[in-house]
C-alpha positions in Angstrom: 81.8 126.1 93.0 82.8 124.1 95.9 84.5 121.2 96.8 83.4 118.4 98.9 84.8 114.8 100.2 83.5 111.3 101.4 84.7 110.3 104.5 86.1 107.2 103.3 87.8 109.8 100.5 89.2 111.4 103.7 90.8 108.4 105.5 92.2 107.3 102.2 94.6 110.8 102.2 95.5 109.6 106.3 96.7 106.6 105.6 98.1 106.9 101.6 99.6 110.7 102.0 100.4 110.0 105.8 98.3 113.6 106.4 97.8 114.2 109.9 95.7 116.9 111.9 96.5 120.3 110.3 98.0 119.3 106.7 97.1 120.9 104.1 96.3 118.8 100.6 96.3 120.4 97.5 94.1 119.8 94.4 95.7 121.4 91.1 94.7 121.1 87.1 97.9 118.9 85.7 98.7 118.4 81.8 98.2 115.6 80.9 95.9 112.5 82.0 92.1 112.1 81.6 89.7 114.2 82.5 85.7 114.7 81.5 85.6 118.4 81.6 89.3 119.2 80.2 90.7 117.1 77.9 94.6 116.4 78.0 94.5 117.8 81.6 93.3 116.0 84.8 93.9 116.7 88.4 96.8 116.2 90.7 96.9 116.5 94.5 100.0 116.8 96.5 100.4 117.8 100.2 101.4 122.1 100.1 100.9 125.1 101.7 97.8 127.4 100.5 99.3 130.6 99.2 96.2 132.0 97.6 93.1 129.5 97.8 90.7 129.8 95.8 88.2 127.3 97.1 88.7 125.7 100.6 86.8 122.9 103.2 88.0 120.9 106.3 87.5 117.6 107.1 89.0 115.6 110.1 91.5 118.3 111.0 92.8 118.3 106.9 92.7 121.3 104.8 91.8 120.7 101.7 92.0 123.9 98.8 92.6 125.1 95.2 94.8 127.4 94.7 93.6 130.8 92.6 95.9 129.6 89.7 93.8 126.4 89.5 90.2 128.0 89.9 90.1 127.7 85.9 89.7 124.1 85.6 87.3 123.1 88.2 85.3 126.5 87.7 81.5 126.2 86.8 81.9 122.8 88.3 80.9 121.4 92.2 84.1 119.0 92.9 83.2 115.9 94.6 86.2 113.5 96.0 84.9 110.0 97.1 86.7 106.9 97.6 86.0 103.7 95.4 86.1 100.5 97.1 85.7 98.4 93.5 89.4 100.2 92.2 90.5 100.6 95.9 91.5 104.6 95.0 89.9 108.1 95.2 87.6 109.1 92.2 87.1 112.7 91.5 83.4 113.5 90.0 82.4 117.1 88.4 78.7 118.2 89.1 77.8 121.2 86.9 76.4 124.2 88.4 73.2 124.5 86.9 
């Protein structure tokens, strides 16, 4: 498993969530939504604290992580968080581990 972002995925979170050098973003499973691997659940970010990460990466100063309780939903899964000019938002995309 890991977790990995565009850097057009990147700005997006500077200029939408205001995050700045050193802010932390975090990815969690929500209920409810869409999602291809979990149905009725899909994924929610918010800008928090780690307080047991399971999966981490940096880009451009931001930390980026999923916390322990979360590892279920995106587990067996590479996470892949890219920016889509055509819907002007981020996209989330789940690459089986194989």
């Amino acid at each position: 498993m890991k977790m990995t972002l565009t850097q057009p995925a990147v700005k997006w979170f500077e200029d939408e969530m205001d995050a700045k050098k050193g802010d932390s973003i975090r990815f969690y499973a929500r209920y409810g939504g869409f999602s291809p691997i979990h149905p009725g659940f899909s994924v929610g970010v918010t800008k928090s604290e780690p307080y047991e990460a399971a999966l981490q990466t940096e880009e451009n100063g931001l930390h980026f992580f999923i916390e322990e309780t979360d590892k279920w939903y995106f587990e067996g899964y590479d996470f892949h968080i890219k920016f889509s000019r055509k819907h002007n938002q981020i996209e989330y995309e789940y690459h089986e581990k194989t």
